[in-house]
N, C-alpha and C positions, 0 to 999 in steps of 0.2 A: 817730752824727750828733748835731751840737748840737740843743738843742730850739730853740733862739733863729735858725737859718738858713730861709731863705725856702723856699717847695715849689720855687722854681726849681732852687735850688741842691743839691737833694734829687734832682732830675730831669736836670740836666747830670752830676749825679755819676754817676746811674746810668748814665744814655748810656754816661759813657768807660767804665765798669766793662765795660757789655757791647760796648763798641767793643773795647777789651783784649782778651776774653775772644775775641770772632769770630777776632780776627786770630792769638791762637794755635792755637784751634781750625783757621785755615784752613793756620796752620805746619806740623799734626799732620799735615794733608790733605796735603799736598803731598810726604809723605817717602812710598818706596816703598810700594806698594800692595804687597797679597798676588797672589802669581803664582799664585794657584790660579784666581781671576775674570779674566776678556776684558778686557785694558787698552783702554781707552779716548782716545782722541785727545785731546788739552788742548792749546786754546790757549797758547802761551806769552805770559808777559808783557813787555813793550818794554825794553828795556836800561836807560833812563828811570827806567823803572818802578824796576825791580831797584834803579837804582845809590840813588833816593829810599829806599827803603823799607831797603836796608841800611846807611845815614845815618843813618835817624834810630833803628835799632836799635842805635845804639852811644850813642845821648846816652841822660845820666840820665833817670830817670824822671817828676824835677818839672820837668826842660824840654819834656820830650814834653807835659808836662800842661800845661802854661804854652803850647804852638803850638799842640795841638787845642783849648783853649778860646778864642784868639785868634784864628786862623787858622780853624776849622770853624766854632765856633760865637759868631763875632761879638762875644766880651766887651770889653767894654775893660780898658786892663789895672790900674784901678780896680777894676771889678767881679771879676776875676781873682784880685786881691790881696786883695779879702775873701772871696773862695769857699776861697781856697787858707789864708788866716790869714799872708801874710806880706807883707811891706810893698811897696810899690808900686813901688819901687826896686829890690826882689828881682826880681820880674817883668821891668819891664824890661832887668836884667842876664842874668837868664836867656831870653829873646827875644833879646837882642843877642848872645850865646855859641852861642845854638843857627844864627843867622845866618853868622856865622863859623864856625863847624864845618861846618855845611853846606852853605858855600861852598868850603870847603876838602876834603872829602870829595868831595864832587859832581867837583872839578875832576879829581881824581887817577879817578875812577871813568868817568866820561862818557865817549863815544868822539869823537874830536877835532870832528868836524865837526856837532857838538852845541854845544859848548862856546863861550861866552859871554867876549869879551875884554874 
């Protein structure tokens, strides 16, 4: 970390670090358990769900970082473009590609009567 970045910016870092970190840890959880313990009932989660989260598992990693600071945590994409060190036009090129992707994923994923014309 630079010495010259704000504590905020020290603190949204860490979020995503451990928001990353959950959601692999929860990838881990989800593959076959051991059949030696009593399976246990799980909720599934909504088609919705599914078709979102394997959208945005397929975009790069600095657009992922560019939508959870925008979208989760409110930045603008000024503040965005000095958290990340690239210029403000990067951002929103990358917001705009991840929009398109994820319209375009979303559509071929969704089940009809979901889908948005």
């Amino acid at each position: 970390m630079r010495t010259d970045q704000s504590p905020d910016s020290w603190v949204r870092t860490t979020a995503y670090r451990l928001a990353v970190s959950r959601w692999r840890r929860r990838r881990l959880d989800n593959r076959a358990s051991d059949r030696s313990l009593p399976s246990t009932a799980t909720r599934q989660p909504s088609p919705d769900r599914v078709a979102v989260e394997a959208a945005l598992a397929q975009l790069p990693a600095d657009q992922r970082r560019a939508i959870v600071l925008y979208h989760f945590a409110a930045l603008s994409v000024r503040d965005i473009a000095l958290e990340t060190g690239v210029p403000t036009g990067t951002v929103k090129a990358r917001l705009s590609r991840f929009r398109a992707t994820l319209s375009t994923l979303l559509t071929d994923r969704l089940p009809e009567e979901t889908r948005h014309v």
